[in-house]
C-alpha positions as CSV (number, residue, x, y, z in Angstrom):
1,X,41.8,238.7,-61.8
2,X,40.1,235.3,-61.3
3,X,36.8,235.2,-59.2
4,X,36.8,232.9,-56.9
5,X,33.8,230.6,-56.6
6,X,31.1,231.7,-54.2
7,X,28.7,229.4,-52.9
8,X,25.8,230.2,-50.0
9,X,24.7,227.1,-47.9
10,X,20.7,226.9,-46.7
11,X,19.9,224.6,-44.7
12,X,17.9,222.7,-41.8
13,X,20.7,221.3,-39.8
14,X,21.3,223.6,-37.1
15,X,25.2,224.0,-36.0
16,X,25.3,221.0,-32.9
17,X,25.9,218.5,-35.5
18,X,28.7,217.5,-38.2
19,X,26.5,217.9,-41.3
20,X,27.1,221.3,-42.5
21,X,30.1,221.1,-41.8
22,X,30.4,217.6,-43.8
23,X,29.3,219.3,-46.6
24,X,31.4,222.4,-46.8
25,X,34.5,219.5,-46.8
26,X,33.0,217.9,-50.2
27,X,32.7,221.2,-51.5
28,X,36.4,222.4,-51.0
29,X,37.5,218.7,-51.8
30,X,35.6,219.8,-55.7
31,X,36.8,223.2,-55.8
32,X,39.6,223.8,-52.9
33,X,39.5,227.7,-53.5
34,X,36.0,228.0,-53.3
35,X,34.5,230.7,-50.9
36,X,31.6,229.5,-48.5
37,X,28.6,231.8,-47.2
38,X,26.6,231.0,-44.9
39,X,22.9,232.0,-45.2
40,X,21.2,230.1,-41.9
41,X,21.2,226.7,-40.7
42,X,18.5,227.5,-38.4
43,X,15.6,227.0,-40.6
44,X,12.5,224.9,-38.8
45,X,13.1,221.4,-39.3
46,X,11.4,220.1,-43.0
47,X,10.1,223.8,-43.1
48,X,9.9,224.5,-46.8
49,X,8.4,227.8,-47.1
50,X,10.5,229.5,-44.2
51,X,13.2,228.4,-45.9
52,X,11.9,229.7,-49.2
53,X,11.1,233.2,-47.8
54,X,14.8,233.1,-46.3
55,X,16.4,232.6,-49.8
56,X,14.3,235.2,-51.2
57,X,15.4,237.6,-48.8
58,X,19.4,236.6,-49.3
59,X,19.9,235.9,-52.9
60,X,19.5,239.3,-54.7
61,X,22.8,241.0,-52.5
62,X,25.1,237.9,-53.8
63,X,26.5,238.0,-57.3
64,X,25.1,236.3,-59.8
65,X,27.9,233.9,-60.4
66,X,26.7,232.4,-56.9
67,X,25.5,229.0,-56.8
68,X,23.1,228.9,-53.8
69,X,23.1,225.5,-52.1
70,X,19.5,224.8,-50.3
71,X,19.1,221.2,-48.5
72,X,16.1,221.6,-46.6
73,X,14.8,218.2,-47.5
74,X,12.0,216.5,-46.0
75,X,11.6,213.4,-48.9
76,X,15.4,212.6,-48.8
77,X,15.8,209.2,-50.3
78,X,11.8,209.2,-51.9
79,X,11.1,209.7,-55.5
80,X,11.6,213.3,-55.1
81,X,14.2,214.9,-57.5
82,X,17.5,217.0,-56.7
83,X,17.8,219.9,-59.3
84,X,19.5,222.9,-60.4
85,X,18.3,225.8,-61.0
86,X,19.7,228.3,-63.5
87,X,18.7,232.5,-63.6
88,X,20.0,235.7,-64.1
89,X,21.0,236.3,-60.3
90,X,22.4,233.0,-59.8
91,X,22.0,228.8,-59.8
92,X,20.4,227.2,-57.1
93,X,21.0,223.7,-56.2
94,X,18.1,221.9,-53.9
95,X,15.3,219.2,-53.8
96,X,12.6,219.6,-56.0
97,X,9.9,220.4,-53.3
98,X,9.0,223.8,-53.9
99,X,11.8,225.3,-51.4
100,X,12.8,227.3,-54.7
101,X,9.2,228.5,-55.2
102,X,10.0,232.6,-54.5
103,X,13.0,232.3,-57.0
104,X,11.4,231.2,-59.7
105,X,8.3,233.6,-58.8
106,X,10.6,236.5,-59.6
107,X,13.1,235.0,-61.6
108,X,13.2,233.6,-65.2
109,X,14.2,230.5,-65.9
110,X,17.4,230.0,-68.1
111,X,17.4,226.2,-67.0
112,X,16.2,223.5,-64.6
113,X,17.8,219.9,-64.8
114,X,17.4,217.2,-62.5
115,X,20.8,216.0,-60.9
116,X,21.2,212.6,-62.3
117,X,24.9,212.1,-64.0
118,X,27.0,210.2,-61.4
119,X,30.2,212.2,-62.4
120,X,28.7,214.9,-60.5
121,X,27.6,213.4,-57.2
122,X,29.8,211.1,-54.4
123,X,30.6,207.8,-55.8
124,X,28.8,206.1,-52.8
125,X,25.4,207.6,-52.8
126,X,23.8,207.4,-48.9
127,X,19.5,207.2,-48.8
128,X,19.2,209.6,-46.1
129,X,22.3,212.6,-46.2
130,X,21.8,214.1,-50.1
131,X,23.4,216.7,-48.9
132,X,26.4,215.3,-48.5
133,X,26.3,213.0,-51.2
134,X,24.3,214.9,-54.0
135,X,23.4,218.1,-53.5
136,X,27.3,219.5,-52.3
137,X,29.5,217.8,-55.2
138,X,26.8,219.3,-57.7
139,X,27.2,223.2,-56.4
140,X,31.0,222.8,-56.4
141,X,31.0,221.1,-59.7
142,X,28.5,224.4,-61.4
143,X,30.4,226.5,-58.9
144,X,33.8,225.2,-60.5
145,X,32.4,225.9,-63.8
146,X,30.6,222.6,-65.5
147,X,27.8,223.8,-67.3
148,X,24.7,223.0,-65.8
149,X,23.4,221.3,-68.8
150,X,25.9,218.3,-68.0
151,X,24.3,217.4,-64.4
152,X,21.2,215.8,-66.5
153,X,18.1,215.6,-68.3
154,X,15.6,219.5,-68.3
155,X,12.8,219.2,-65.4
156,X,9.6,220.0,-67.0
157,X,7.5,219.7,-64.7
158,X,9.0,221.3,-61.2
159,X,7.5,221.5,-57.9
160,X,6.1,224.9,-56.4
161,X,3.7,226.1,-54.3
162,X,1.2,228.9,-55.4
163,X,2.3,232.6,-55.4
164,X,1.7,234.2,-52.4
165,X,-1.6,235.7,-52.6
166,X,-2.2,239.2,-53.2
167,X,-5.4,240.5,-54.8
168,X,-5.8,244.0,-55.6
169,X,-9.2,245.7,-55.8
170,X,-10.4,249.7,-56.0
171,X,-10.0,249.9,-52.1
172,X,-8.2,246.8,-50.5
173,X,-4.8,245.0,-51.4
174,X,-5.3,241.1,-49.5
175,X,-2.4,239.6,-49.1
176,X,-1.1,236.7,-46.6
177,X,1.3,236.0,-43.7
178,X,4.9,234.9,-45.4
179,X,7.3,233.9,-42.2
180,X,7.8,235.8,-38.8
181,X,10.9,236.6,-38.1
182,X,13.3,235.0,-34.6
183,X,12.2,238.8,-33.2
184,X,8.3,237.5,-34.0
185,X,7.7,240.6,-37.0
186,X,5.1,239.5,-38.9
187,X,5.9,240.0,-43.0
188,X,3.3,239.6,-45.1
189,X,2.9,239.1,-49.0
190,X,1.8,242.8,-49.5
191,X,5.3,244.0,-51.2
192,X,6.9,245.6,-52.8
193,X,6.1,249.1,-51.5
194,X,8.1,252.0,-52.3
195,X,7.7,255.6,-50.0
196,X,7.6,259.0,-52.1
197,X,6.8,261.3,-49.2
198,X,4.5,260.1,-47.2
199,X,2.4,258.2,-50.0
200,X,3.2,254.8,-50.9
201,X,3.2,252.6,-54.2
202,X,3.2,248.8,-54.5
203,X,5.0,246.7,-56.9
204,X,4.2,243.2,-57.1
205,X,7.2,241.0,-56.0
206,X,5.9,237.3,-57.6
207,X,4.7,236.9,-61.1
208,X,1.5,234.7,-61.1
209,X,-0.8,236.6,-58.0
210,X,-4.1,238.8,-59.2
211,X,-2.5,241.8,-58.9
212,X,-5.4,244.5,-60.9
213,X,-4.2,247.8,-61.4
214,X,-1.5,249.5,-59.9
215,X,-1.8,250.8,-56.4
216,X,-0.8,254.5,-55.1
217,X,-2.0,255.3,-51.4
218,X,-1.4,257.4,-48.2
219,X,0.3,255.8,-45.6
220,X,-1.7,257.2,-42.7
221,X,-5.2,256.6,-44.0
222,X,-4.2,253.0,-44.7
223,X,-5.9,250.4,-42.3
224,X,-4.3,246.8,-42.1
225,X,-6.8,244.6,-40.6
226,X,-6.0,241.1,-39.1
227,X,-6.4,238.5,-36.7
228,X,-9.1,240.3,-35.7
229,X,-7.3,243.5,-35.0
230,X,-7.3,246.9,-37.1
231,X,-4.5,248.7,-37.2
232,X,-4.2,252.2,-38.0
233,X,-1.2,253.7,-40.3
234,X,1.9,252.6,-42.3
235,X,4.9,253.9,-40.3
236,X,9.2,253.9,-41.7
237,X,10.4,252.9,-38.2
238,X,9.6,251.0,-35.0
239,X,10.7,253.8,-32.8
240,X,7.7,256.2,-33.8
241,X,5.5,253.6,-31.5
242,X,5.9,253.5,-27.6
243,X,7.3,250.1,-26.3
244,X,4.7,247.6,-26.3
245,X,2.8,248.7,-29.1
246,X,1.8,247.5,-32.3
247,X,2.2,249.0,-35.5
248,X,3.0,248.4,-38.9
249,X,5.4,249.6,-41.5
250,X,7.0,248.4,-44.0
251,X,10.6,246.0,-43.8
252,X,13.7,245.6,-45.3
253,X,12.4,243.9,-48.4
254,X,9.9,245.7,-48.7
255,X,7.1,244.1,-47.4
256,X,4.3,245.5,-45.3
257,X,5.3,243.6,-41.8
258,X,3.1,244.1,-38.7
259,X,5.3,244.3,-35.4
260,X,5.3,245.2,-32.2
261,X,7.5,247.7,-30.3
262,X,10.4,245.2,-28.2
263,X,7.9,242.7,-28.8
264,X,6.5,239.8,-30.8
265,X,3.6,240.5,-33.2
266,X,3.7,236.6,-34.5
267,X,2.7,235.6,-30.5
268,X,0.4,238.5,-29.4
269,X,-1.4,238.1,-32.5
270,X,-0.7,234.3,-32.9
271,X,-0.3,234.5,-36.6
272,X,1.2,231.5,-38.7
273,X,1.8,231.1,-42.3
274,X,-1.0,231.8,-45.1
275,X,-3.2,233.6,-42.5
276,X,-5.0,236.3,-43.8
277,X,-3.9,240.1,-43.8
278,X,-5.7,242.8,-45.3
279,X,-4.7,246.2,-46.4
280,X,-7.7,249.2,-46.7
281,X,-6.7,252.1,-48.7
């Protein structure tokens, strides 16, 4: 049986407005049986690293004959390239601005090309809606099978921002605030930890950081200290806290995350991006 093509949609464009939407109709006029996934238009306006993080949470639980479709674009109509992306979970389509940082920190490379052969894009090329105009026909055409050599010249040289940091000495793993969550959980770069009983071990999840030796640790000696705060503890769940207080424990990816109980961590402890966190074992 024929797979259909899948295709996820990232974006900044929120729902009130006809842009996604705009898109998804190029897409299906490329490839009419494609199948559309929505990951979130809800990303911060221009915010490249929230919507990196968000990728890199989605991506892995999608085949990889995907083609993930990121427009989160701030230098629409600048010098700034439009690329594709190809790896062994998938091909990502998206401006060259670092949005694809987290992918290619845990993914290798097959292929990166810059989207320039006008057989690939709308005939009538807009400055300000790439989306629309570049970005979409280029996922349907990959999704629809063209190889992604044919969408133009290899990218050398892309843009990414450093790995998250995460330095590993004898007693400490320091690591860094990655996004907060819409419930204000805190995740951190400090991943990926794995439980066997109630020790835990930590993996790094991006090529490039310091990481040192392996780590090994018990989970309720460990002391995360941040914003000014110590905290006491690795926990599995939020229910083993009262409501109201903070803990930390370790998420969904796999990251340690600091949280409070029916709460918001990001706006008691008024944490932002690339603030420090730091992990005593």
């Amino acid at each position: 049986m024929e797979r259909a093509p899948l295709i996820t949609l990232t974006t900044d464009f929120g729902t009130a407005d006809g842009y996604v939407g705009t898109m998804k109709g190029v897409i299906l006029g490329i490839v009419p049986n494609a199948r559309l996934v929505d990951i979130s238009h809800e990303i911060a306006p221009q915010n490249l690293r929230q919507a990196a993080y968000v990728l890199y949470t989605a991506y892995p639980f999608f085949p990889p004959h995907t083609v993930h479709l990121v427009v989160v674009d701030p230098g629409v109509g600048s010098a700034r390239r439009p690329v594709a992306l190809r790896t062994p979970a998938g091909d990502f389509v998206a401006p060259d601005n670092g949005v694809l940082s987290y992918v290619m920190a845990r993914e290798p490379v097959e292929a990166l090309v810059e989207l320039a052969d006008p057989r690939h894009r709308l005939p009538r090329v807009s400055h300000t809606f790439h989306g629309r105009d570049v970005f979409a026909p280029a996922a349907a055409h990959l999704a629809a099978g063209v190889p992604v050599a044919s969408l133009g010249p290899p990218v050398p040289d892309p843009v990414t921002f450093p790995p998250p940091r995460l330095e590993i000495t004898p007693d400490s793993v320091i690591g860094e605030v990655l996004h907060a969550d819409r419930f204000g959980n805190v995740i951190t770069s400090i991943g990926q930890l794995d439980w066997s009983g109630g020790d835990l071990s930590l993996a790094p999840a991006f090529r490039g950081a310091e990481y040192g030796e392996p780590v090994r640790f018990n989970a309720d000696d460990a002391v995360v200290a941040v914003a000014g705060q110590e905290i006491v503890g690795v926990h599995r769940t939020y229910a083993e806290v009262t409501p109201g207080e903070m803990l930390v424990l370790v998420g969904s990816e796999g990251h340690l995350e600091i949280a409070v109980r029916e709460g918001s961590a990001a706006q008691r402890l008024g944490l932002r991006p690339g603030d420090g966190v730091v992990l005593r074992l």
